[in-house]
C-alpha positions as CSV (number, residue, x, y, z in Angstrom):
1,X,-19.3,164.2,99.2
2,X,-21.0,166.8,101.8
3,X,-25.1,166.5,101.2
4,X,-27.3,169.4,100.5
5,X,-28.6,169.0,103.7
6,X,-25.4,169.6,105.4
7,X,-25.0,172.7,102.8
8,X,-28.3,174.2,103.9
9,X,-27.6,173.3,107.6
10,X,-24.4,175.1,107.5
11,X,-24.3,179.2,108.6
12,X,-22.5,181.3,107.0
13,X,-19.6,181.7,109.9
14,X,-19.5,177.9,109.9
15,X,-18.8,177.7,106.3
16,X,-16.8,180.7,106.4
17,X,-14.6,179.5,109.0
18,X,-14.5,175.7,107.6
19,X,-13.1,177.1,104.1
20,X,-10.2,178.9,106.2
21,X,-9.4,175.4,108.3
22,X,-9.9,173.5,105.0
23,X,-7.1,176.2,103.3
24,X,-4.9,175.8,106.2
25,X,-5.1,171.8,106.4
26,X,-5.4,171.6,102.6
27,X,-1.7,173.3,102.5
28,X,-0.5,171.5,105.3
29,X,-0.8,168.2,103.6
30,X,0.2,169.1,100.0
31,X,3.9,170.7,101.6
32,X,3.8,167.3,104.0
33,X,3.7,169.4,107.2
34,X,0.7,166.4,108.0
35,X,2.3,163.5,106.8
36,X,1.2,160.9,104.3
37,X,0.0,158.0,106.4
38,X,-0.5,160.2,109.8
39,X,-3.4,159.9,112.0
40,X,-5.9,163.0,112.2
41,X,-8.4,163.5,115.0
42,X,-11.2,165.8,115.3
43,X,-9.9,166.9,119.1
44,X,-6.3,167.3,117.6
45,X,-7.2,169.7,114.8
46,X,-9.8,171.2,116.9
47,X,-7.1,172.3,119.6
48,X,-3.9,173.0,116.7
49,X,-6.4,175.5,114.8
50,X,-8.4,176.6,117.4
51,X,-12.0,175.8,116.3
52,X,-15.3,174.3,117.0
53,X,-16.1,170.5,115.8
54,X,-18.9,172.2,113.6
55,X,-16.7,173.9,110.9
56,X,-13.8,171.3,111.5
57,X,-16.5,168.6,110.4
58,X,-16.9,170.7,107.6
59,X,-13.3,170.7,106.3
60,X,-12.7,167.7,106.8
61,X,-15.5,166.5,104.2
62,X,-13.9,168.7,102.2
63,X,-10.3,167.4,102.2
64,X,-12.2,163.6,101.9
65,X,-13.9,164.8,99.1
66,X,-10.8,166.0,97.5
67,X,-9.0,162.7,98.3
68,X,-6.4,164.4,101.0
69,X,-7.8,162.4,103.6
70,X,-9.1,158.7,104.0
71,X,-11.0,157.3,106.8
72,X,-10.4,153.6,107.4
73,X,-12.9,151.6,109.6
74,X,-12.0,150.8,113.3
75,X,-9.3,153.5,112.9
76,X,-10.1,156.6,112.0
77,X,-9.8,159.5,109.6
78,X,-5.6,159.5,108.0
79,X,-3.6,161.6,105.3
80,X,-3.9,160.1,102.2
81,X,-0.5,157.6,101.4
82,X,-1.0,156.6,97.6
83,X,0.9,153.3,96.7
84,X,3.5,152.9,94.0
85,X,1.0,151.1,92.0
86,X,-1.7,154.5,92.4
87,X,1.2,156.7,92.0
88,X,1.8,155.2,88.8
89,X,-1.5,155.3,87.9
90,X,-2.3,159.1,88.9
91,X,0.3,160.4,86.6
92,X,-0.3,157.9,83.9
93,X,-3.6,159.8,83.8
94,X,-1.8,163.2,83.9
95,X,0.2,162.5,81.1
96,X,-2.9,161.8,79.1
97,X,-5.2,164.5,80.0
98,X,-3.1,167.4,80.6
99,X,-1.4,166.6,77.2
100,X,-4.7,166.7,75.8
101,X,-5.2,170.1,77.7
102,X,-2.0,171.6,76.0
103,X,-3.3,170.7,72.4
104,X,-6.8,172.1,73.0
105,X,-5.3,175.0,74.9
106,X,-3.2,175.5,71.4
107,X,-6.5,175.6,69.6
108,X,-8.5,178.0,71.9
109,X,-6.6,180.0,74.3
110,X,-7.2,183.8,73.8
111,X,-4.0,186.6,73.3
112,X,-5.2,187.4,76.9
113,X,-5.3,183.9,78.4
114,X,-1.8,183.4,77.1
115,X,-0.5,186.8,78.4
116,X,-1.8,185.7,81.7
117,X,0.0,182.5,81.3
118,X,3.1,184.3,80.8
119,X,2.6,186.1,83.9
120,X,2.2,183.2,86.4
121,X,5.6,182.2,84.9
122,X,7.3,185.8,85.5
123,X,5.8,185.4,88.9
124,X,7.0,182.4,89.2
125,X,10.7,183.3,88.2
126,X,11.3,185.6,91.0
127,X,10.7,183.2,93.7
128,X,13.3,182.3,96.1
129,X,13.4,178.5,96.0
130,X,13.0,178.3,92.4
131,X,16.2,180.9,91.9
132,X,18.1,178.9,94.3
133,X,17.1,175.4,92.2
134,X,15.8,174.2,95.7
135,X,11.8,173.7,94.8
136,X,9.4,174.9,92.3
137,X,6.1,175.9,94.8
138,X,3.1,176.8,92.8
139,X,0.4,178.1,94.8
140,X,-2.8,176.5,93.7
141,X,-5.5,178.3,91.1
142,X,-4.7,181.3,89.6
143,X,-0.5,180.6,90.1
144,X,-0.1,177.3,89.3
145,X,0.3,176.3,85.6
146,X,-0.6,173.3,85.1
147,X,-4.3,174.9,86.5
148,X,-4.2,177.5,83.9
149,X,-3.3,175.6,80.8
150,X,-6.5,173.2,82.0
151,X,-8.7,176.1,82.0
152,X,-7.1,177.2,78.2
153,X,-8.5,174.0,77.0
154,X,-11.8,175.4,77.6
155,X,-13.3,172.0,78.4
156,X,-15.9,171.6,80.9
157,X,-15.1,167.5,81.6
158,X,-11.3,168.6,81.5
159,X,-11.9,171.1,83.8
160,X,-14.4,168.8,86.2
161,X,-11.5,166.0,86.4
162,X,-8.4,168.1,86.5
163,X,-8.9,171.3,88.4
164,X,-11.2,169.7,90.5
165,X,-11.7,165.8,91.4
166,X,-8.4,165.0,90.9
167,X,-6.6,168.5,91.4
168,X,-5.2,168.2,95.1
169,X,-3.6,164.6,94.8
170,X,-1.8,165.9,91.9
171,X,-0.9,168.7,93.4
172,X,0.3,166.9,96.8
173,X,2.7,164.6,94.8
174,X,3.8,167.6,92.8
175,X,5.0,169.1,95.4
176,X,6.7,167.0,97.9
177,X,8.3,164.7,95.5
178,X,9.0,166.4,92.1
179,X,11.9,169.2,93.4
180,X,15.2,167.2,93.0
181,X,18.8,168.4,91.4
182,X,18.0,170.2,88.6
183,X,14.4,169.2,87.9
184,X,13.1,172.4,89.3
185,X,14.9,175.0,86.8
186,X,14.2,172.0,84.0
187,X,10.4,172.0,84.9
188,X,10.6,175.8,84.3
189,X,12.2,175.9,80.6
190,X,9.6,173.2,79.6
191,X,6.5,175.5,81.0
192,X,8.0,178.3,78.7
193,X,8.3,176.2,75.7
194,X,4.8,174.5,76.1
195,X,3.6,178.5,76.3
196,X,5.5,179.5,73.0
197,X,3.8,176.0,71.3
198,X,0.1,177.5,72.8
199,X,0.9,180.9,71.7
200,X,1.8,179.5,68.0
201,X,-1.3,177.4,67.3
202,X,0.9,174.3,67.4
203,X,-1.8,172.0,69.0
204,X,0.5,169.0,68.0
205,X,3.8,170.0,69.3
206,X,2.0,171.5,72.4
207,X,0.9,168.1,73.1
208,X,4.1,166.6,72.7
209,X,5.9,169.3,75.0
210,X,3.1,168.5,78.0
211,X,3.4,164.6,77.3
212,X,7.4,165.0,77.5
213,X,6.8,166.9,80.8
214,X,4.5,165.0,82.8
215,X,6.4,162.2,82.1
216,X,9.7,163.7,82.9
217,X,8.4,164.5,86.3
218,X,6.9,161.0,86.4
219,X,10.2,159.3,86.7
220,X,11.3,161.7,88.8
221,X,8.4,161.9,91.4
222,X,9.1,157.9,91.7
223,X,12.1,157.9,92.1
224,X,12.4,160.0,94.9
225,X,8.8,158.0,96.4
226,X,10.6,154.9,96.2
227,X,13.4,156.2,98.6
228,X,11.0,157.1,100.9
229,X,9.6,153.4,101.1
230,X,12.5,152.0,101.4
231,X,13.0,152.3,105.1
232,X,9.4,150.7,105.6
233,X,10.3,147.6,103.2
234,X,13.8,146.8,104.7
235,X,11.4,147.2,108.3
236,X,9.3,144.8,106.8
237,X,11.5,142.1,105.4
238,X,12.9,142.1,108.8
């Protein structure tokens, strides 16, 4: 967590510019352009983005802070690599609290939150990958769903845990591991019918659609993590 100090040390150019690198880097990770498990270096980033230590220092206590990055002792700073065991435990606490989100979002989301809801998912129905049934990209905040129907709960701890703390890890998995066969389109249809259960009041059945969801993109999340460790355990059994 960056210190006041650091805050008040911090220009405005340095923050300025560290918010852009953290973007960049932030965006890198979650589409896997920096691999899980891959080594990061201050001189490396420094020379890829073209800037000073200063605001790189910056970012990078930003994507730690956010859990993107971890820095082991005697090694260094590295992307973050969950284990199946985390994995499993990340989304067991999705399905929880963002089913918990849907039912309060049911109970307090204004006509106008809910029309905005429906627009991130016209937006999101005229993108290329998602017409193709290739990938469902949400870009964070304001376009991704899962952000806004946190926000409809209108609950501050909600809000503190799952468009914050734990935002970016869910979003990294999300992303790199939940687009397979017909999951994408699927994942779509169930975002509209969670929105017709918010828009109806139906706090129960909202939270039963989210539950359903979460979990459905659970199994499929691990199943396509496991394939990617597979190579490493057959390397290690050797």
């Amino acid at each position: 967590m960056t210190s006041v100090a650091t805050e008040q040390a911090a220009t405005p150019e340095v923050r300025t510019l560290a918010e852009r690198v953290f973007n960049q880097l932030q965006d890198a990770i979650v589409r896997g352009e920096l691999a899980p498990g891959s080594k990061i270096t201050e001189p490396g980033l420094s020379r890829a983005y073209g800037i000073s230590r200063g605001p790189l220092r910056e970012a990078m206590r930003r994507l730690e802070s956010h859990r993107l990055i971890q820095r082991v002792p005697h090694v260094g700073a590295r992307v973050v690599q969950l284990s199946m065991k985390e994995l499993l435990e990340l989304f067991d606490l999705r399905e929880a609290l963002e089913s918990m989100a849907a039912r309060l979002a049911a109970e307090h989301m204004t006509p106008e939150e809910i029309a905005g809801l429906r627009e991130v998912l016209s937006v999101h129905e005229r993108q290329a990958d998602l017409r193709r049934g290739e990938a469902y990209y949400q870009r964070e905040g304001d376009l991704d769903f899962h952000y806004q129907i946190v926000l409809g709960s209108h609950n501050k701890m909600l809000m503190g845990l799952l468009c914050d703390d734990l935002y970016y890890l869910v979003r990294l998995y999300r992303t790199q591991f939940s687009a397979s066969g017909t999951r994408p389109q699927r994942a779509f249809v169930e975002h509209h019918r969670i929105v017709d259960a918010i828009e109806a009041g139906d706090a129960e059945l909202a939270e039963l659609l989210m539950r359903r969801h979460v979990s459905a993109s659970r199994a499929n999340v691990v199943e396509r993590y496991a394939a990617t460790l597979e190579p490493q355990d057959s390397e290690t059994s050797r």
